[in-house]
C-alpha positions as CSV (number, residue, x, y, z in Angstrom):
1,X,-58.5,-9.7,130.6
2,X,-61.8,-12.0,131.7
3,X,-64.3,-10.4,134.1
4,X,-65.5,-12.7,136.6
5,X,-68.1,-11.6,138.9
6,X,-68.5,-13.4,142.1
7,X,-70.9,-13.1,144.9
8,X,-69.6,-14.8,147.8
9,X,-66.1,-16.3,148.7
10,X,-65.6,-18.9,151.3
11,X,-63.1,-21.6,152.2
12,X,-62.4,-24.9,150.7
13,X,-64.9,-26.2,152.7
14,X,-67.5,-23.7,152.2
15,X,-68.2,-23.7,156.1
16,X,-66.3,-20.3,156.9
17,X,-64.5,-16.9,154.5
18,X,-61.1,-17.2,153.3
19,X,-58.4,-16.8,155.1
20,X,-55.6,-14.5,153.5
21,X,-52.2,-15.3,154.0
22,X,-48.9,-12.6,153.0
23,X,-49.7,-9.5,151.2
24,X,-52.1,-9.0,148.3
25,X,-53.7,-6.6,146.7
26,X,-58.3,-6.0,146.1
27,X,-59.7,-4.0,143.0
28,X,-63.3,-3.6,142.8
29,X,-65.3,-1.3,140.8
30,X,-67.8,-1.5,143.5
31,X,-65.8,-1.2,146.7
32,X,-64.9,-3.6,149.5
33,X,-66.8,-2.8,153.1
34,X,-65.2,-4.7,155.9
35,X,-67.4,-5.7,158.5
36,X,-67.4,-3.9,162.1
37,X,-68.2,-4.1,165.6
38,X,-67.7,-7.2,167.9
39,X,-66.9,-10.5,166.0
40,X,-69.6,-12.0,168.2
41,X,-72.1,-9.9,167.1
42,X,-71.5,-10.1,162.8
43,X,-74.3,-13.4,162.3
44,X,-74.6,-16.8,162.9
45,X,-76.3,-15.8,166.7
46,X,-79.8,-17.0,167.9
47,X,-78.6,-20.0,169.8
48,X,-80.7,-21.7,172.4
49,X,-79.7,-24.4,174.9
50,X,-81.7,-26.5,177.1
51,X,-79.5,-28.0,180.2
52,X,-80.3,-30.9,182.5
53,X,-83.9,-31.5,184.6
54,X,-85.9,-34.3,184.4
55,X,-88.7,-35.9,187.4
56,X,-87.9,-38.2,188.8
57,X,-84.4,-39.7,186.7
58,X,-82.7,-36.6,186.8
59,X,-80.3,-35.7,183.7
60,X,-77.3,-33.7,182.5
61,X,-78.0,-33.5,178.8
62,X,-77.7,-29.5,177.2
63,X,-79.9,-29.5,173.6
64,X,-79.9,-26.7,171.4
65,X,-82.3,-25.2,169.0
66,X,-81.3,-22.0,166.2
67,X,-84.3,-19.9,167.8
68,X,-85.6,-18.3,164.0
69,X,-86.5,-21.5,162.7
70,X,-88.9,-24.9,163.6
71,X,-87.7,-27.7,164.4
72,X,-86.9,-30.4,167.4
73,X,-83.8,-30.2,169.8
74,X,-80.4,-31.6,168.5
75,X,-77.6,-33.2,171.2
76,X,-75.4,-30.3,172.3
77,X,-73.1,-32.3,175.5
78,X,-73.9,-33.0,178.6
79,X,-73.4,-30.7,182.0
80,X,-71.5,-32.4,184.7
81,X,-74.2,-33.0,186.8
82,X,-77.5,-34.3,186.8
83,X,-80.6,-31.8,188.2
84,X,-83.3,-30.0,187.7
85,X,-84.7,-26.7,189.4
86,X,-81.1,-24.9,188.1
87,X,-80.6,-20.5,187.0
88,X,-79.0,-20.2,183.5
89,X,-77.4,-16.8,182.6
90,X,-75.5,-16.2,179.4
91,X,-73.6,-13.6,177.1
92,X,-73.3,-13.9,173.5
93,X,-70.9,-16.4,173.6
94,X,-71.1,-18.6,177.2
95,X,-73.4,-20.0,179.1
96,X,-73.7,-20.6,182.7
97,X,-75.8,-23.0,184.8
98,X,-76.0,-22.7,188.5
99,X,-77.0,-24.8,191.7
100,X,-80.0,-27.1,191.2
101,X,-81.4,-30.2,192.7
102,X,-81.8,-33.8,192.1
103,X,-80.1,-36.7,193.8
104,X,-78.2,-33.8,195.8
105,X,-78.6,-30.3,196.0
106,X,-75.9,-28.1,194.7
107,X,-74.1,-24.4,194.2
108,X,-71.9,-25.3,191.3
109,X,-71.9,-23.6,188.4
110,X,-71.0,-24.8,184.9
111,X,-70.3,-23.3,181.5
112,X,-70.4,-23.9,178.0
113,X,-69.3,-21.9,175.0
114,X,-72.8,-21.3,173.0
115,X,-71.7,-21.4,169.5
116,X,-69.9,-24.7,169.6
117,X,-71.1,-28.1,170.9
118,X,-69.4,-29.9,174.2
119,X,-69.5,-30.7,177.7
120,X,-69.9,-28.2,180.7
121,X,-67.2,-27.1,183.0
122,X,-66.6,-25.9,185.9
123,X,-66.9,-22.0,186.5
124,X,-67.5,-21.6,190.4
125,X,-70.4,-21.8,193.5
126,X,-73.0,-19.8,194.5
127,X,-72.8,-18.0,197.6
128,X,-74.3,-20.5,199.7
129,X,-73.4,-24.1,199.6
130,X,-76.7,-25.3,198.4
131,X,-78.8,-23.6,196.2
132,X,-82.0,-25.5,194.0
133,X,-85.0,-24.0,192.1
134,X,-83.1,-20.6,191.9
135,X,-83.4,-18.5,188.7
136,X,-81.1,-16.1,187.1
137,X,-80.8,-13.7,184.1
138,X,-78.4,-11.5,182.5
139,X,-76.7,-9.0,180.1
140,X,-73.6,-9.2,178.2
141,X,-71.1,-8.6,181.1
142,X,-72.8,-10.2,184.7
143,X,-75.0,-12.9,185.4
144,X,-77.2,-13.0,188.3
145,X,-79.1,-15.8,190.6
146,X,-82.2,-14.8,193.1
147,X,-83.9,-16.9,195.2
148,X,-83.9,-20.3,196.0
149,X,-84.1,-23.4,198.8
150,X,-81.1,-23.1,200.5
151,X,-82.3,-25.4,202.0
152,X,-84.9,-23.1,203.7
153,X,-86.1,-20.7,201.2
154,X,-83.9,-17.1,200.5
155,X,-83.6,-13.8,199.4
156,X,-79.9,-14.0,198.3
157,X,-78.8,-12.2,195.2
158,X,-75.5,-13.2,193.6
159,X,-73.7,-12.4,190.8
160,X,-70.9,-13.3,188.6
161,X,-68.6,-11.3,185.7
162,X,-69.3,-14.1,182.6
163,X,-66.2,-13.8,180.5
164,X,-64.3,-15.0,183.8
165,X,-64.1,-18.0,186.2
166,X,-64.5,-17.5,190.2
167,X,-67.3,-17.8,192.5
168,X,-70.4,-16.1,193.0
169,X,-70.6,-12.3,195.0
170,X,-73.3,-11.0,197.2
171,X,-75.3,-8.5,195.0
172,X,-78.3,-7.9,197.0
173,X,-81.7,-9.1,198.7
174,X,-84.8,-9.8,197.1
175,X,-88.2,-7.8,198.5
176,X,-89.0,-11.5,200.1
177,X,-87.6,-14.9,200.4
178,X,-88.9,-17.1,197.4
179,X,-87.9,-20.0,195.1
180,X,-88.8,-21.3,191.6
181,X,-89.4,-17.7,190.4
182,X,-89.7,-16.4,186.0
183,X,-86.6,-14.2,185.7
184,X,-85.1,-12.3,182.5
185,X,-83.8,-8.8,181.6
186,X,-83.1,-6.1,179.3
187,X,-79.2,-4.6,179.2
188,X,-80.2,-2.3,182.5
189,X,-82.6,-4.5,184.4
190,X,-83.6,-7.4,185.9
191,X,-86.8,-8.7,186.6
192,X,-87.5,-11.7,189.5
193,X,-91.2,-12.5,189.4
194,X,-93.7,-15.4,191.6
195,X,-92.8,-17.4,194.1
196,X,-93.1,-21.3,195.0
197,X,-94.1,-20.5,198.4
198,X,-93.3,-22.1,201.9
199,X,-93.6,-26.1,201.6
200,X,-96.7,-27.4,203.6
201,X,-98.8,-24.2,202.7
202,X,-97.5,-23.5,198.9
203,X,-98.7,-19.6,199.6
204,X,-97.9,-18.2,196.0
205,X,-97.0,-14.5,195.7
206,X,-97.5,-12.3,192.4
207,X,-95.1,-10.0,193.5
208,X,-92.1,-8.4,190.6
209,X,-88.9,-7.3,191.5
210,X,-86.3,-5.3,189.8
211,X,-82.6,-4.7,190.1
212,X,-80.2,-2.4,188.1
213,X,-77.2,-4.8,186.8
214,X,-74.7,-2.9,186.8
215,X,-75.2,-1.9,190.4
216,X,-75.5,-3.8,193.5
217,X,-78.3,-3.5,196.3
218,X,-81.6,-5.2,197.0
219,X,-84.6,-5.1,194.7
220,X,-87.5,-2.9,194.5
221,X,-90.9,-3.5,194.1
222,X,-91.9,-3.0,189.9
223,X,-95.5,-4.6,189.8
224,X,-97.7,-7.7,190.1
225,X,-98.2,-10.7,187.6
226,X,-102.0,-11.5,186.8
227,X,-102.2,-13.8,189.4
228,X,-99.6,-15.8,192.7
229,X,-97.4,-18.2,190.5
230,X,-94.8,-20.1,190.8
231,X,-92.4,-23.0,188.6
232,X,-93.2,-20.8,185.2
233,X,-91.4,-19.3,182.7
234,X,-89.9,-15.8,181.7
235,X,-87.7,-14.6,178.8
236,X,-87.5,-11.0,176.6
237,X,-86.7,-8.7,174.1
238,X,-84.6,-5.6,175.2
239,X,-87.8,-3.7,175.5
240,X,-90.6,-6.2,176.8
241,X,-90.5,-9.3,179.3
242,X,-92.6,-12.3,178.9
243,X,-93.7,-14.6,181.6
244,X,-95.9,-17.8,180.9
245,X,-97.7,-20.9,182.2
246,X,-97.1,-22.3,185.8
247,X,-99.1,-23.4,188.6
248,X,-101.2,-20.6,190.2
249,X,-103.6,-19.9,193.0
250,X,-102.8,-20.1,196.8
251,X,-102.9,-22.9,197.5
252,X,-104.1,-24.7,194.6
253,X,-101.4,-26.2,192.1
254,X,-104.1,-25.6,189.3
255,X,-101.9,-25.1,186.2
256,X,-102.2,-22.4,183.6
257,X,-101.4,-21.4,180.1
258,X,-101.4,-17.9,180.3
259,X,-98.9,-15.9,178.5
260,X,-98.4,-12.5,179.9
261,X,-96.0,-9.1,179.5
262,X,-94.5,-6.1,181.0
263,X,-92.4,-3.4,179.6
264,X,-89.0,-3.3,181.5
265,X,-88.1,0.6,181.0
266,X,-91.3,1.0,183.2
267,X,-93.0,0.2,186.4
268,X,-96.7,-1.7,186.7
269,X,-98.4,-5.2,186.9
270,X,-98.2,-7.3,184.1
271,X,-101.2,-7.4,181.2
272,X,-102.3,-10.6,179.1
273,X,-100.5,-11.4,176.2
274,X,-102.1,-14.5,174.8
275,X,-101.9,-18.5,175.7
276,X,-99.5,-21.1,176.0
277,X,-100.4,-24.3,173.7
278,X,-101.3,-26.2,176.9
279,X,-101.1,-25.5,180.4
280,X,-98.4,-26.4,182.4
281,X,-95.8,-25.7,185.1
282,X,-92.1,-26.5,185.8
283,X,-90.8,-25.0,181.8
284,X,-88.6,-22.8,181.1
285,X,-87.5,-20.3,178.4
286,X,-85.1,-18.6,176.4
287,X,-85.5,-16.1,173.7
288,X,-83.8,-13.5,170.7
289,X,-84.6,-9.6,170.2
290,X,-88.0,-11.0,167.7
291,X,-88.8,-14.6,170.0
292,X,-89.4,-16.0,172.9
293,X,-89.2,-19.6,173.1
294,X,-90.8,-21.9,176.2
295,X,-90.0,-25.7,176.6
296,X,-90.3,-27.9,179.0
297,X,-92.6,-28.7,181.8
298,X,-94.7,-30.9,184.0
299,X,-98.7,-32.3,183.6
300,X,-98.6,-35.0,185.9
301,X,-98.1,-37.7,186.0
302,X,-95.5,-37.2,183.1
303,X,-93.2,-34.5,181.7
304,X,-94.1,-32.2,178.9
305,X,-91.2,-32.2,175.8
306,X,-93.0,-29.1,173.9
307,X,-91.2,-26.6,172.4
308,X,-93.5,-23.8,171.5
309,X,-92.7,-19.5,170.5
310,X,-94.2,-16.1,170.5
311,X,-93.4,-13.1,168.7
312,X,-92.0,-10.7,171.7
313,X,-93.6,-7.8,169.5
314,X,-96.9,-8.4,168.8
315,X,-99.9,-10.1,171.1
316,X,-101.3,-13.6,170.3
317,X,-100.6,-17.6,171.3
318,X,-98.0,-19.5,171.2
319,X,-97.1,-22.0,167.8
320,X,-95.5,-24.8,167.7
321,X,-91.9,-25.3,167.4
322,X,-90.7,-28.9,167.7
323,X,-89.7,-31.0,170.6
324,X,-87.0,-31.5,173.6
325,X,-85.4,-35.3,173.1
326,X,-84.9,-35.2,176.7
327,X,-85.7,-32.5,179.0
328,X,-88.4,-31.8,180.6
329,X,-88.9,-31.1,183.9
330,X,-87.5,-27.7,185.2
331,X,-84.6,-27.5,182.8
332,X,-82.4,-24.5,182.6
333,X,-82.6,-22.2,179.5
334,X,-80.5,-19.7,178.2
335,X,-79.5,-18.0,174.4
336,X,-76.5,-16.0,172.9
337,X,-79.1,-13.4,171.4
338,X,-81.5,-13.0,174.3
339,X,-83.4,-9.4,175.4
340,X,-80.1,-8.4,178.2
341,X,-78.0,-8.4,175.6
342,X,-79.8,-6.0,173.5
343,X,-79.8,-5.7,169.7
């Protein structure tokens, strides 16, 4: 009898493992291991999407990037509505996009399933009936919105279970009422950080909030950021949260490219971590357990299609990763391997 030794078996098409039919029968001198654990979690995660913005056309397209490698944004589908200024919360396999603004102010909520390629759909509202420049995070079970113009600006904390449909729930109340805050989260918390400020006196905050997710009540203070920000970015690893760029001072819209870091487990105000490739404001991020990735933004007069990461782990600047085709201003950002998901 021939030996044949063979390293990897897939289907016809070589996109996927065979699929066994009836019985049969495995000898190996070498043994067969079966993979375990959640079929979501065995490879082929590190997703990111890119949803809607745009200033002034509003859009609806959703990008997506595979967050280990380089490159520029490929078509994904389009949400059902056009805006900007929208919270993005995922799981490992959806994600959701909620309320915005544009050529009306909304509370919707859409989803998409991460892995595969389509248009959003409908999910549920937010709490209250208009909701733009909110932001959201989340872990594998609830997403969560804070903040927002509604259309004065609020404290409102909602959440939603992910792997169902239905409309928003009352969670809690930020420390203050704010908009266009950096948000992101390990599996226990949440972090909500800046604040656009009142229009007519743009008076910034650098205040941090946290929230356990599994619980509900209002937030508590967990630290300052380096300086009163607003319309930046935040994203994370299960251990450490990133914030970067956005327009600081009070009540200057001077724009910044500083990259800076807390550790969630803990409490305290945030320390530098390096420099964005440019400064700017209005981006937004997404990230795995080893990347954070920001894209996006605004340098007037025009809108920024960067794509740029970090290395969660370590200190330094941002690199280069490619480019949006389409999005730029205040798009919503979310991953299937991001830091509230854990490893």
């Amino acid at each position: 009898m021939s030996e044949y030794r063979i390293n990897q078996i897939t289907n016809q098409a070589g996109t996927a493992g065979p699929q066994v039919a009836g019985i049969t029968t495995f000898s190996s001198s070498s043994g067969l291991v079966m993979p375990s654990g959640a079929t979501e979690y065995r490879g082929g995660r590190g997703r990111g999407l890119f949803a809607g913005g745009g200033f002034p056309s509003v859009i609806n397209t959703i990008e997506y990037i595979t967050i280990s490698t380089t490159s520029n944004a490929f078509d994904f589908g389009d949400l059902i509505t056009t805006g900007y200024g929208r919270g993005s919360a995922s799981s490992s396999t959806r994600g959701l996009f909620g309320g915005g603004a544009g050529a009306t102010a909304t509370n919707a909520i859409e989803y998409v399933t991460i892995s595969s390629t389509g248009n959003g759909f409908d999910f549920g509202d937010l709490t209250s009936s208009i909701r733009r420049f909110t932001s959201a995070a989340s872990n594998s079970i609830r997403g969560v919105w804070a903040g927002g113009f509604t259309p004065g600006s609020t404290n409102r904390i909602d959440y939603v279970n992910i792997a169902t449909l239905g409309d928003a729930i009352v969670f809690g109340d930020l420390t203050v009422n704010s908009s266009s805050k950096a948000s992101l989260s390990s599996p226990i918390r949440m972090l909500f950080a800046g604040d656009q400020g009142v229009p007519g006196t743009f008076l910034k905050i650098n205040v941090i909030d946290y929230i356990t997710i599994a619980t509900t009540g209002n937030a508590q203070d967990f630290g300052d950021l380096l300086n009163p920000t607003q319309s930046f970015a935040g994203c994370s690893s299960s251990v450490r949260g990133i914030f970067g760029g956005g327009g600081i001072g009070n009540p200057s819209t001077t724009l910044t490219n500083v990259i800076q870091y807390v550790t969630i487990a803990s409490l305290g105000d945030a320390i530098d971590f390096g420099d964005l490739t440019s400064a700017r404001g209005s981006l937004k991020a997404t990230s795995s357990q080893t990347r954070g990735l920001f894209g996006g933004g605004y340098i007037a007069p025009a809108e920024v299609k960067t794509l740029e990461f970090i290395t969660i782990a370590s200190l330094g600047n941002a690199t280069t990763f490619g480019n949006l085709a389409s999005n730029g201003f205040l798009p919503a950002a979310c991953s299937d391997a991001h830091g509230g998901l854990g490893d």
